[in-house]
DRENLUM-551664 format. One record per residue (C-alpha): x, y, z; residue in three letters. Coordinates in pm, whole numbers, padded with zeros to 5 digits, always signed. Layout:
N
XYZala;...
***
This chain:
106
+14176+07349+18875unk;+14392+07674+18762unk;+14299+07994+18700unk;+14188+08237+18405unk;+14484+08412+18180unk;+14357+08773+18201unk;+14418+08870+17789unk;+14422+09210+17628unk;+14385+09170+17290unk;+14538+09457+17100unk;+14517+09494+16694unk;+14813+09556+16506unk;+14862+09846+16258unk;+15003+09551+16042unk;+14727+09383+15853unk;+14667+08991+15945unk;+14866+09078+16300unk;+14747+09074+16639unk;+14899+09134+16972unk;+14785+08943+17320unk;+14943+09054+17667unk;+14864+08869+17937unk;+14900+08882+18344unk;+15223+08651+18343unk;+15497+08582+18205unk;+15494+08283+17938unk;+15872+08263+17830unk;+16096+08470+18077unk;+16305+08683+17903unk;+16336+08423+17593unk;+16199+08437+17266unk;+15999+08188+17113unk;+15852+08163+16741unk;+15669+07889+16567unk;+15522+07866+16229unk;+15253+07629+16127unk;+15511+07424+15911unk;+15667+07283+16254unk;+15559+07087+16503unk;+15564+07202+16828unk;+15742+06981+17074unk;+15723+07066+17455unk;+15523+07139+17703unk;+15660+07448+17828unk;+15367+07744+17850unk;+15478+07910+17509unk;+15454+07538+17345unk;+15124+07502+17469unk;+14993+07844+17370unk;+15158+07792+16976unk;+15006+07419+16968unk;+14689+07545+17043unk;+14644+07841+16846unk;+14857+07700+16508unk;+14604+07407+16557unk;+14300+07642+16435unk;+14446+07646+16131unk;+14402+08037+16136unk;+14736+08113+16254unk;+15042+08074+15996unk;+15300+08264+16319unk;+15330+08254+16683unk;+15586+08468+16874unk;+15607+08505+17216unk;+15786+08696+17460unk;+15769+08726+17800unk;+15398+08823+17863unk;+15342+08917+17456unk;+15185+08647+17192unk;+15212+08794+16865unk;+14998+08588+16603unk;+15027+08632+16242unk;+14752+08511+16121unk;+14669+08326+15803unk;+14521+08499+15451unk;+14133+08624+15524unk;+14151+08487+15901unk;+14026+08722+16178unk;+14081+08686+16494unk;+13787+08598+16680unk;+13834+08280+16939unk;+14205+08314+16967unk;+14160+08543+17345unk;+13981+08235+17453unk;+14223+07980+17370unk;+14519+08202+17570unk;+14274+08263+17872unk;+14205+07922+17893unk;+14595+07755+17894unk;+14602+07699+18269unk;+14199+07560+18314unk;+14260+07197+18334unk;+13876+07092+18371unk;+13685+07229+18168unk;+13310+07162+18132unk;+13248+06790+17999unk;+13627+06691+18176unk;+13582+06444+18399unk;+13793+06529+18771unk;+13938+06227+18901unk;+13887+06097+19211unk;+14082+05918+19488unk;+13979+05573+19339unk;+14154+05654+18986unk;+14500+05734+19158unk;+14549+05398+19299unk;
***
């Protein structure tokens, strides 16, 4: 269930930045930041996005607007894996997930 984020992953010409748009909107018009000194509470799409990626422990910043994640990451962290986590918000079973059937809902 759900459906790929399509991702472009574009560098920054700020060292330890990177940019992700994506093919919907995550926040509306709102603005939403996150460091990894705070814990994320929600489960709005921008929440989800920021848990995930602060919880790599390569990210120190998360901003997001609209269809733009900005990630500052953390001192001698690249990048790589991050475009996975953001195409992946809305898959709900993945591989090894277990679906539920009829039987488990009553």
């Amino acid at each position: 269930m759900g459906e790929p984020v399509t991702v472009i992953e574009k560098p920054s010409t700020n060292h330890g930045l990177v940019r992700f748009e994506t093919n919907r909107s995550l926040t509306g018009m709102g603005h939403e930041r996150y460091t990894k000194d705070q814990e994320v509470i929600g489960d709005r799409p921008p929440d989800v996005v920021a848990r995930q990626l602060l919880a790599t422990g390569r990210v120190d910043q998360v901003h997001v607007y609209a269809q733009t994640i900005t990630v500052r990451l953390s001192a001698g962290q690249e990048p790589e894996g991050l475009k996975q986590i953001v195409e992946d918000l809305f898959i709900h079973y993945k591989p090894g997930v277990e679906i539920p059937d009829e039987a488990s809902f009553s």
